[in-house]
MARDOPA-476762 format. One line per field, with one value per residue (C-alpha): residue number from 1; residue in three letters; x, y, z. Coordinates in Angstrom, 2 decimals, padded with zeros to 5 digits. Each point is the difference from the previous one (the first is absolute). Example, Ala and Ser with C-alpha at 12.3 -4.5 7.8 and 13.67 -1.06 7.14 Angstrom:
// residues 2
seq	c(1, 2)
type	c(Ala, Ser)
xx	c(012.30, 001.37)
yy	c(-004.50, 003.44)
zz	c(007.80, -000.66)
***
This chain:
// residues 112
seq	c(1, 2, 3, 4, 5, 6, 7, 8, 9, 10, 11, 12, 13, 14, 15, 16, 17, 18, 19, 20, 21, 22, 23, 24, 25, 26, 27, 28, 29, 30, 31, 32, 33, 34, 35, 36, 37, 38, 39, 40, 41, 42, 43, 44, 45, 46, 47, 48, 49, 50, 51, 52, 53, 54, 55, 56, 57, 58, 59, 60, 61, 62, 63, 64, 65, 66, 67, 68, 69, 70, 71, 72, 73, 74, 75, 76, 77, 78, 79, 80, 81, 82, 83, 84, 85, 86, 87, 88, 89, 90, 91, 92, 93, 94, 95, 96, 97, 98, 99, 100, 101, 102, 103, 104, 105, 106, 107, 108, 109, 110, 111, 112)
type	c(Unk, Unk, Unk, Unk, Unk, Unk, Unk, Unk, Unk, Unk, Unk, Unk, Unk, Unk, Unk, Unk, Unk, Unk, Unk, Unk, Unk, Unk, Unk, Unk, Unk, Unk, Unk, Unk, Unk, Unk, Unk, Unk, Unk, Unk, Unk, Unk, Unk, Unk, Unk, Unk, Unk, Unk, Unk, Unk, Unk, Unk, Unk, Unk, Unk, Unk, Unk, Unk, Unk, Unk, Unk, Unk, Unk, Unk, Unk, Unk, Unk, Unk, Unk, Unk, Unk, Unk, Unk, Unk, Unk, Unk, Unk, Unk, Unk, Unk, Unk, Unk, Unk, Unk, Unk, Unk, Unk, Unk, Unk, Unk, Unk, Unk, Unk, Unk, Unk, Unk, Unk, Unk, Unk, Unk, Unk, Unk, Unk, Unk, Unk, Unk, Unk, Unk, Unk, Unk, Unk, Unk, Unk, Unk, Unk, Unk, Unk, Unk)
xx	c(-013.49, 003.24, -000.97, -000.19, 002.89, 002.52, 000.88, 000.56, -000.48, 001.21, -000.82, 001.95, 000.88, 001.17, 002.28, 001.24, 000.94, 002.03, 001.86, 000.67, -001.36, -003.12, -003.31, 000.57, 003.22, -002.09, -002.80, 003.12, 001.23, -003.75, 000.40, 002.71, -000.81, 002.76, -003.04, -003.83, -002.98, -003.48, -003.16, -001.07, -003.32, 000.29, 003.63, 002.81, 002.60, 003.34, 000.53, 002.46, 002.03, 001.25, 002.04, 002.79, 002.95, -001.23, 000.09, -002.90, 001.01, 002.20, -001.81, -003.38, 000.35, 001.50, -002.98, -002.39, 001.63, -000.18, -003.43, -001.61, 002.15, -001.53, -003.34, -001.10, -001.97, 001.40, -002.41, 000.44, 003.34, 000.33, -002.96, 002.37, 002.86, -002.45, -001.32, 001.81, 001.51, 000.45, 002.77, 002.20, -002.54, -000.01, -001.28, 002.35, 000.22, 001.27, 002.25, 001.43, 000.42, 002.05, 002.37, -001.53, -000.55, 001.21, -002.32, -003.25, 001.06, 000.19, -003.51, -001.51, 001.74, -002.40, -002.98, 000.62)
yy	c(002.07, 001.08, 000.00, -004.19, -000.30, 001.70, -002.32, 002.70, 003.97, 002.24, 003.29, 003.32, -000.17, -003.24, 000.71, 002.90, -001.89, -002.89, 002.29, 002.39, 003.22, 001.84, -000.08, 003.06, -001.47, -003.13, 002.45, 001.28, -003.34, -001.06, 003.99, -001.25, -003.50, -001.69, -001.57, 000.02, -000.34, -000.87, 000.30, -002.34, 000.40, 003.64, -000.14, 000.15, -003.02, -001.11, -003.73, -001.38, -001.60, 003.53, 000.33, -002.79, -000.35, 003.26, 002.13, 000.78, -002.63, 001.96, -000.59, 000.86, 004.01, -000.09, -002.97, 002.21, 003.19, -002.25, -000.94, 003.83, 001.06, -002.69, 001.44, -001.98, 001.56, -000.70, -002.77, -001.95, 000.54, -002.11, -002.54, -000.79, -000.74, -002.48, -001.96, -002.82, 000.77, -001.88, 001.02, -000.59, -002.96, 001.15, 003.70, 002.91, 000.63, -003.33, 000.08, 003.69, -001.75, -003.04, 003.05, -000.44, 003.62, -000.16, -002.30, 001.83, 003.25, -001.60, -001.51, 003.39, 001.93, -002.67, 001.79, 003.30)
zz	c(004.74, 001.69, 003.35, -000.64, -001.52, 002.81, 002.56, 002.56, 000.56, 002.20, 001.33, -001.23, 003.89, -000.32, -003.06, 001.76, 003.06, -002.08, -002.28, 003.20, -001.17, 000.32, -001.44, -001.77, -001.73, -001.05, -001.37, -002.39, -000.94, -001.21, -001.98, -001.44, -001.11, 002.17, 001.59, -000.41, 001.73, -000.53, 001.67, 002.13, 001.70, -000.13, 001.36, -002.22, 000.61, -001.36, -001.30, 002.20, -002.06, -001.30, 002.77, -000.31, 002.35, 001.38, -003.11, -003.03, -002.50, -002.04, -003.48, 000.51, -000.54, -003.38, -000.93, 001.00, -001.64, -003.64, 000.89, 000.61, -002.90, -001.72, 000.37, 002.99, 003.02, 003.59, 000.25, -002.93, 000.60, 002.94, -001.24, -002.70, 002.12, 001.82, -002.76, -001.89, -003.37, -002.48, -001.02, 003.29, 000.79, 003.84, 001.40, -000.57, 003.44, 000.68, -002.46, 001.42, 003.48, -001.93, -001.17, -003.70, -000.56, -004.05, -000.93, 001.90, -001.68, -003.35, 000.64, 000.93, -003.11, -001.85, 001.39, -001.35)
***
């Protein structure tokens, strides 16, 4: 499950408060894909590693735009970016944080 596998959430307050705009704006961003949330005893929260030297990580909307496109719902979406592939032998997501964003995408064009 996801919720075990993120070391740290935070709030769409919180995200708000460290990227300096409101929660309305961070509402948009998760609309967008530039971030995304999940629910998280009824709340929905943001992985905190998203946000990296104050910023969404810069890969994750056009991963997720491949993955919906792909045929994946929102959930499975981001489930998938938790889990270890094979194919990049870590999780995507830690891959997009170590700036390998080629090598996710070519692992999730193997899905569809």
């Amino acid at each position: 499950m996801i919720t075990d596998k993120v070391d740290a959430w935070l709030t769409i307050d919180e995200v708000a408060d460290l990227l300096g705009i409101s929660s309305g704006k961070v509402r948009r961003l998760i609309d967008e894909h530039i971030l995304f949330s999940y629910k998280v005893e009824k709340e929905p929260m943001v992985p905190a590693n998203l946000i990296v030297d104050g910023e969404p990580l810069s890969s994750i909307r056009g991963t997720m735009i491949l993955l919906l496109d792909l045929g994946l719902s929102l959930q499975d979406a981001i489930t998938w970016l938790y889990e270890v592939n094979d194919e990049l032998g870590t999780e995507p997501i830690s891959a997009l944080l170590a700036g390998h964003k080629a090598p996710v995408r070519r692992a999730a064009q193997g899905l569809g």
